[in-house]
C-alpha positions in Angstrom: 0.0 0.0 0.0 1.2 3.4 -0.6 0.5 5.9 2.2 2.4 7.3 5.5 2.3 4.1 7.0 4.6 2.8 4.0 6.8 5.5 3.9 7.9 5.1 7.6 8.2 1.6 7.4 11.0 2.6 4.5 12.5 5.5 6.8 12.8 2.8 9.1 14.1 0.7 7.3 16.7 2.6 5.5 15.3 2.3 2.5 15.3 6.4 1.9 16.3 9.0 4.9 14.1 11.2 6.5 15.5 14.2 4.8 15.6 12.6 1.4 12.2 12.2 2.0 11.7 15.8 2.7 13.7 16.9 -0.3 11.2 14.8 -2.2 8.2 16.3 -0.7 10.3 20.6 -1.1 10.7 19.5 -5.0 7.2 18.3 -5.4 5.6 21.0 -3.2 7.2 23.8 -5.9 5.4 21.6 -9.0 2.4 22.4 -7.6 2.0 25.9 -6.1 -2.0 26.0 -5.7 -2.1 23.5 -2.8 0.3 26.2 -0.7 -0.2 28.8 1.4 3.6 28.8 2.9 6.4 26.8 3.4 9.8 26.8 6.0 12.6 27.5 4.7 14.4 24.2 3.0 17.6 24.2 5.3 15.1 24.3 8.4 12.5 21.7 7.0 15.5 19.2 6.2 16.9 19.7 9.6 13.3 18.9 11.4 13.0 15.7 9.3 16.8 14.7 10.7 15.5 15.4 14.0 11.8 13.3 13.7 10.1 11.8 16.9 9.9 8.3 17.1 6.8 6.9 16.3 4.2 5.3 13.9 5.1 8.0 11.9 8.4 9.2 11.9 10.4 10.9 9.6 7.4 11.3 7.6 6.8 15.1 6.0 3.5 16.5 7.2 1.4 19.9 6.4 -0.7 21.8 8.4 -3.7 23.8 7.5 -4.0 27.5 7.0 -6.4 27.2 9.1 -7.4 25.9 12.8 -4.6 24.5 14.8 -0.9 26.7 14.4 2.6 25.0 13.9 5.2 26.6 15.9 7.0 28.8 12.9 4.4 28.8 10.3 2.6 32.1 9.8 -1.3 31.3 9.5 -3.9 33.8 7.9 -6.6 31.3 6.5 -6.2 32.6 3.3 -6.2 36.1 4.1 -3.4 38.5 3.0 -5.1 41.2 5.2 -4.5 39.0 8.1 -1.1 37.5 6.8 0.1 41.7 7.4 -1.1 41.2 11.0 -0.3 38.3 12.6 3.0 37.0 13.5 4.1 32.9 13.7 3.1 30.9 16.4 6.2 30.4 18.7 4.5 27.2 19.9 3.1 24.4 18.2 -1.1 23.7 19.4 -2.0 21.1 21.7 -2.4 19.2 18.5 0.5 20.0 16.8 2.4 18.7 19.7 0.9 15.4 19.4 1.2 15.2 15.3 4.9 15.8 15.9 4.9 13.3 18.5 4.1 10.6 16.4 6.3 11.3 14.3 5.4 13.6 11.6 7.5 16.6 10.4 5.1 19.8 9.5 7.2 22.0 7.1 4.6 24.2 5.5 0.6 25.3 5.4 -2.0 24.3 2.9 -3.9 26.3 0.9 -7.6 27.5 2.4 -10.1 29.8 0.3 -10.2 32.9 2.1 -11.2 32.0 6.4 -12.8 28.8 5.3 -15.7 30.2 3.5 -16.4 28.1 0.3 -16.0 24.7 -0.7 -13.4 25.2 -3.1 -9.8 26.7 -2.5 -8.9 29.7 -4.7 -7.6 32.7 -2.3 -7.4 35.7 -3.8 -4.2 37.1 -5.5 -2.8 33.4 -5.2 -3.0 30.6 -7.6 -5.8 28.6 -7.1 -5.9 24.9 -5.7 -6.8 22.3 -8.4 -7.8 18.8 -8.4 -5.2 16.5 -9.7 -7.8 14.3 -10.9 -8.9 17.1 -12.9 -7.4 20.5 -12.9 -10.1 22.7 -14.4 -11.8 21.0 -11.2 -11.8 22.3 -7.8 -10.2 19.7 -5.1 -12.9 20.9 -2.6 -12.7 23.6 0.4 -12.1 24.8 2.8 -8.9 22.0 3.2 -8.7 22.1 -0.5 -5.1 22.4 -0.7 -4.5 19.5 1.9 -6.1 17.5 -0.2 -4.4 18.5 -3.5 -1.7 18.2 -1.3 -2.2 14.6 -0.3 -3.7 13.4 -3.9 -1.0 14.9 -5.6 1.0 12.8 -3.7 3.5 16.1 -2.0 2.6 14.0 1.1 1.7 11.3 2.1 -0.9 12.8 4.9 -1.9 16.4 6.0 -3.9 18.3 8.5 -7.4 19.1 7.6 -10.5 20.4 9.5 -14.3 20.3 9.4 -16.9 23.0 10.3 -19.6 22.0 7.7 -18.0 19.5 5.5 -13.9 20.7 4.8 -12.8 17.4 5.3 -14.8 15.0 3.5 -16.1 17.3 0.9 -12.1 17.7 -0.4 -11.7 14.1 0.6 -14.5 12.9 -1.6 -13.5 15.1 -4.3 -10.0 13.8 -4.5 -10.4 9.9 -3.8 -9.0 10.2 -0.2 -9.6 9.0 3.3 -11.1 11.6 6.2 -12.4 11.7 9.4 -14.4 14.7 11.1 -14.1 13.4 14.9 -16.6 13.3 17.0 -17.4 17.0 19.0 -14.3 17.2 21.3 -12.1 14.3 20.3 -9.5 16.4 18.6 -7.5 18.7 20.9 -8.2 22.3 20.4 -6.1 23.8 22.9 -4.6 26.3 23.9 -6.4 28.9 22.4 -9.7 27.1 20.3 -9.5 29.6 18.1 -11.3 27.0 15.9 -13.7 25.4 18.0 -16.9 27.9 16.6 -19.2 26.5 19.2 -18.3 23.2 18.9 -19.2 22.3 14.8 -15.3 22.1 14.2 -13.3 19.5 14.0 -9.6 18.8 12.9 -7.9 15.6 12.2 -6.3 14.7 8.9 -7.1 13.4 5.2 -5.1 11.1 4.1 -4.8 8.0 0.9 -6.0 4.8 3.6 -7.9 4.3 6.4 -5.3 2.9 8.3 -3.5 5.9 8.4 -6.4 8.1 9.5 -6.9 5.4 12.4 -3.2 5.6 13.2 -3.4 9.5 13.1 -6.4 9.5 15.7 -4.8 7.2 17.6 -1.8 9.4 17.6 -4.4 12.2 19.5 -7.3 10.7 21.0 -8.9 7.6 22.8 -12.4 7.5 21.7 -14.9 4.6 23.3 -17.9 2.6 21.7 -19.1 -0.4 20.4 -20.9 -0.7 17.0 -23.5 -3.1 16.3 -23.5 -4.3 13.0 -26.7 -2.2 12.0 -26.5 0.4 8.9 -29.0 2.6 7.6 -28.4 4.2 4.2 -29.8 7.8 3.0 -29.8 8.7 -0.4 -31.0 11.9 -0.8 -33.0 13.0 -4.0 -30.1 15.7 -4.4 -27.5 13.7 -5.1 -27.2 12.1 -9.1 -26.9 8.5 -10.2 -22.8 8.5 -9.8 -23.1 9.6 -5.9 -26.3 7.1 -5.5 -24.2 3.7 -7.1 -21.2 4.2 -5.4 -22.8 4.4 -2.0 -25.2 1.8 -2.8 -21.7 -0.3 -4.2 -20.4 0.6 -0.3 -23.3 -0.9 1.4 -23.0 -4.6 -0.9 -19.5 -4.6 0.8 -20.6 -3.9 4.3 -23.5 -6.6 3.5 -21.1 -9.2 2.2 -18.6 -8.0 5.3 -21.4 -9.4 7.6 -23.6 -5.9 8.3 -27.0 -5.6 8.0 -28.3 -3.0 5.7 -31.3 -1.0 6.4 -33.1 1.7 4.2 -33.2 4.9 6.2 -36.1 7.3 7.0 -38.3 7.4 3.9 -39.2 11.3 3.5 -35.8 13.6 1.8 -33.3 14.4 4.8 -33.3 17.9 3.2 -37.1 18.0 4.7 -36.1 17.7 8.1 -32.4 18.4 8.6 -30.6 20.1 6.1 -31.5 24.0 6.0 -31.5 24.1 9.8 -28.1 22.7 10.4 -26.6 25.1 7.8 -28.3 28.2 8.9 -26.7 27.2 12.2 -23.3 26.8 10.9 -23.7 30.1 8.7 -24.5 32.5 11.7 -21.5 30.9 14.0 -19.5 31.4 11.3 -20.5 35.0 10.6 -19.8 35.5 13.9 -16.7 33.9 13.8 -15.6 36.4 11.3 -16.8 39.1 12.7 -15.1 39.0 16.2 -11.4 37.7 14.3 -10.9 40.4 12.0 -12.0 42.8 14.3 -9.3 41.5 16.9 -7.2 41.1 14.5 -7.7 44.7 12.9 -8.9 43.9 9.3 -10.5 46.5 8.1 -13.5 46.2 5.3 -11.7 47.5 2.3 -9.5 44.9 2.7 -11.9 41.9 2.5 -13.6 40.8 -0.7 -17.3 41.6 -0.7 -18.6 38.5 0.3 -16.8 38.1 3.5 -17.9 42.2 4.0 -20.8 40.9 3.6 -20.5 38.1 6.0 -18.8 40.3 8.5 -21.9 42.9 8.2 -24.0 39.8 9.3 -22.3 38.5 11.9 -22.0 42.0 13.6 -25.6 42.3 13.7 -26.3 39.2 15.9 -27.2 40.0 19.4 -26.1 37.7 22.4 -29.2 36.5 22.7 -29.1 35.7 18.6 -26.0 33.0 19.4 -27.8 32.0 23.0 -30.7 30.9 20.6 -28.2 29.1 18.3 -26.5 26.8 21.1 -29.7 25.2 22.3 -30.9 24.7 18.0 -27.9 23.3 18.4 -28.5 20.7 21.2 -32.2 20.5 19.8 -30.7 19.1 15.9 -28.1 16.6 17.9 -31.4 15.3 19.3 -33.3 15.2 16.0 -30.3 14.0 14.3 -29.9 11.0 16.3 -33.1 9.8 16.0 -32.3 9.4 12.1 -30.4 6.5 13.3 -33.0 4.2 14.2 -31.5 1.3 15.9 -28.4 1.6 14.1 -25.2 2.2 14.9 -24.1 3.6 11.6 -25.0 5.7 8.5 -24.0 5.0 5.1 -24.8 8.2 2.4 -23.3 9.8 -0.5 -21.0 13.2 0.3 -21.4 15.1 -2.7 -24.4 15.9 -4.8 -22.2 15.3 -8.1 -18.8 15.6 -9.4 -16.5 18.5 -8.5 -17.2 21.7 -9.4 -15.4 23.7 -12.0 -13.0 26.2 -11.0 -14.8 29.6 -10.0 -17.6 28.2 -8.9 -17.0 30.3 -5.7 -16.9 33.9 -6.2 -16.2 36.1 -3.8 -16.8 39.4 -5.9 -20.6 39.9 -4.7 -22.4 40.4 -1.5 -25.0 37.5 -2.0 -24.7 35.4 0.9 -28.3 33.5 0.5 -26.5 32.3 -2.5 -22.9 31.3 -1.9 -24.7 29.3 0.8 -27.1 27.6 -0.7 -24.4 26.9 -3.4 -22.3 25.0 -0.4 -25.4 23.3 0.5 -26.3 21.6 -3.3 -22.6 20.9 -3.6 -22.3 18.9 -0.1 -26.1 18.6 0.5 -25.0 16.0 3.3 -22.7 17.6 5.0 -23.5 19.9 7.6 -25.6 18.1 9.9 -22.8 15.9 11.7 -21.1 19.0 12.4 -23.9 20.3 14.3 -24.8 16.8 15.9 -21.1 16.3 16.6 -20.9 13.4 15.3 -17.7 11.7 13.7 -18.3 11.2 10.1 -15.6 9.0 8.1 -15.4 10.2 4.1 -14.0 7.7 2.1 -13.3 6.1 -1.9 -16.2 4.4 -3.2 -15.7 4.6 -6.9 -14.0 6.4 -9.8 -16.3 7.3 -12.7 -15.4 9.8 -15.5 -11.9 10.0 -14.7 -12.9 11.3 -10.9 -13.2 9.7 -7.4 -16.8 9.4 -5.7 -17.2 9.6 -2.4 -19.5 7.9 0.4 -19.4 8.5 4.2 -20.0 6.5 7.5 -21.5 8.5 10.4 -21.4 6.9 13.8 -22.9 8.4 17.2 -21.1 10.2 19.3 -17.7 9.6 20.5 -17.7 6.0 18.2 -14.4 7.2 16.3 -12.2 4.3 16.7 -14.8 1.8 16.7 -16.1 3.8 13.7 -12.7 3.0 12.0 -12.8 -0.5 12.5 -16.5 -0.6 11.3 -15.0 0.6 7.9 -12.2 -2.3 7.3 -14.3 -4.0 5.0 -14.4 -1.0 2.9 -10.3 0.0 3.0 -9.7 -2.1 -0.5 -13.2 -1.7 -1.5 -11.3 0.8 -4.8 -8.0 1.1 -5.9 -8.1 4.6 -6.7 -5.0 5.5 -9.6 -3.9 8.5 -8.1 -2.3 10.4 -11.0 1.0 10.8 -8.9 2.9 8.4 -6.3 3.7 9.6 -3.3 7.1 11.8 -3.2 10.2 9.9 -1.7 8.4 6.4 -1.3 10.3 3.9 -2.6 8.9 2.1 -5.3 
């Protein structure tokens, strides 16, 4: 197999050094500009990989995200050259950062992130755009677009990615990877939770198997659980034909793996619990935006217009406004769960189609109601495991057209690692032909 897991086992085997590795990863990363946001210097990123961690990991070159948990030495500004101008690198790595590096893995640079996470495709402005390797007049997904460029592409092996209403598995679907939201709370988000918007974010990583995501939240958490083997499928009416076989393709291997497979509720999830959940997950984020830039002194004429415009709404809400929004909150989780019926697990489609073409997310107009409700037909299942919490595991389940599809697995609450293990069956399910190997792994 060729992920991280592989390319430690030939670090530690002496089969390539950990900073022949890295130099493989620096060459690649300057191929492919669009999946950057910044990178260290190449004397300093050669002399972490000498100095790796042991672990399940080690040696192995890592990215975090412009966004979410800092690296000690990396500059982050989610996109944002107005913040870029304002903020100085961390001098310490995040709670989670510490871990990631204790395990093994050498962060040497930031991924790309549309402008502070808002769109489901990764073109900042004034930079060159993310694209999907698969495809390059094709997005790779947002907002941890350029992780997964990064990752497909095959720059590394494994990066950092997080998930407020989608950013990991929409990117992961779009790209033929692996990617786990965690449950609410399993990832550490410490010291600071400058991510944690009322609890819909989560951060963990996307990556090209499943046995490196479980390794990577093993690396950071301890989650408890048992599953029964009980799954309900969705298929909503927004999603095409492509999105519908592949998941249906998922559950005949879950079925043949022993599972039994259960039609889910009969009326359209979008009925009952999609619009809520995203109208949720817009206002934290407007207010989100709102209360960073203004801490971190952006002023208007420096934003595009959409995130004006989004700034604009979030100043508007009242206390009482967000109040209102963390018991909606608790009420969806409620609502939520009882989509489950008495099973453990969901199986549904990610996207509503392919990948969307470069563009498709302006930020040149103040139309919020529509950039919205653009995320929404793009990753009409999405949203609602951020506001439940729940973890929700995006993974390969086919390849038409020359692209990935997508399916996910949603568990309840705090059922990550038995999640993971729920999913074996599915780990060779596709072999998907990533258009380039993974840089330094031995071949």
């Amino acid at each position: 197999m060729t992920d991280a897991t592989a390319l430690a086992a030939a670090i530690a085997a002496g089969r390539i050094s950990a900073q022949d590795a890295m130099a493989a990863s620096l060459a690649r990363a300057h191929e492919t500009p669009g999946a950057m946001a910044c990178m260290l210097p190449i004397e300093e990123a050669l002399s972490l990989a000498d100095g790796a961690a042991p672990g399940p990991f080690s040696g192995v070159p890592f990215f975090g995200k412009d966004l979410g948990a800092v690296v000690r030495g990396l500059k982050q500004s989610a996109g944002s050259a107005a913040i870029a101008n304002r903020v100085e690198a961390p001098l310490q790595d995040s709670a989670l950062f510490a871990l990631f590096r204790a395990a093994g893995l050498v962060p040497f640079g930031l991924t790309a992130v549309p402008e502070v996470g808002l769109a489901l495709s990764t073109e900042p402005e004034g930079r060159p755009p993310a694209t999907n390797p698969f495809d390059a007049t094709r997005t790779p997904g947002g907002s941890s677009g350029g992780a997964a460029a990064a990752v497909a592409s095959g720059i590394v092996a494994i990066a950092h990615a997080t998930d407020a209403a989608g950013s990991i598995r929409v990117p992961a679907a779009c790209c033929g990877l692996w990617g786990l939201k965690p449950s609410r709370g399993v990832s550490p988000m410490g010291p600071d939770y400058n991510n944690w918007l009322m609890g819909i974010a989560s951060e963990l990583v996307l990556a090209r198997s499943l046995r490196d995501v479980k390794t990577a939240l093993a690396c950071v958490a301890t989650t408890d659980g048992r599953m029964t083997p009980r799954v309900a499928v969705i298929l909503p009416d927004t999603c095409d034909d492509t999105q519908v076989n592949a998941t249906l393709a998922a559950a005949k291997v879950l079925e043949a793996a022993g599972c039994i497979i259960q039609d889910g509720p009969p009326s359209s999830p979008s009925d009952k619990y999609l619009s809520r959940p995203m109208s949720l997950i817009r206002m934290i984020l407007a207010a989100a935006l709102h209360e960073g830039l203004t801490a971190t002194g952006v002023p208007d004429d420096e934003l595009p217009q959409l995130l004006r415009a989004a700034r604009a709404e979030g100043a508007a809400l009242t206390g009482t406004d967000l109040f209102a929004a963390s018991r909606d909150i608790m009420q969806m989780s409620d609502i939520i769960l009882e989509f489950f019926g008495d099973a453990d697990a969901i199986l549904m489609p990610v996207l509503s189609g392919p990948p969307p073409m470069l563009g498709a997310f302006p930020m040149d107009h103040t139309d919020l109601d529509a950039h919205f409700l653009k995320m929404e037909a793009m990753a009409p299942n999405a949203a609602w495991a951020n506001v439940a919490g729940l973890p929700a595991l995006a993974f390969p389940a086919g390849f038409e057209n020359g692209l990935p599809v997508g399916a996910q697995l949603i568990g309840r609450p705090n059922s990550d690692t038995a999640l993971l293990e729920f999913a074996q069956p599915l780990a060779h399910m596709i072999d998907i032909p990533f258009p380039h190997p993974i840089a330094g792994l031995p071949t």
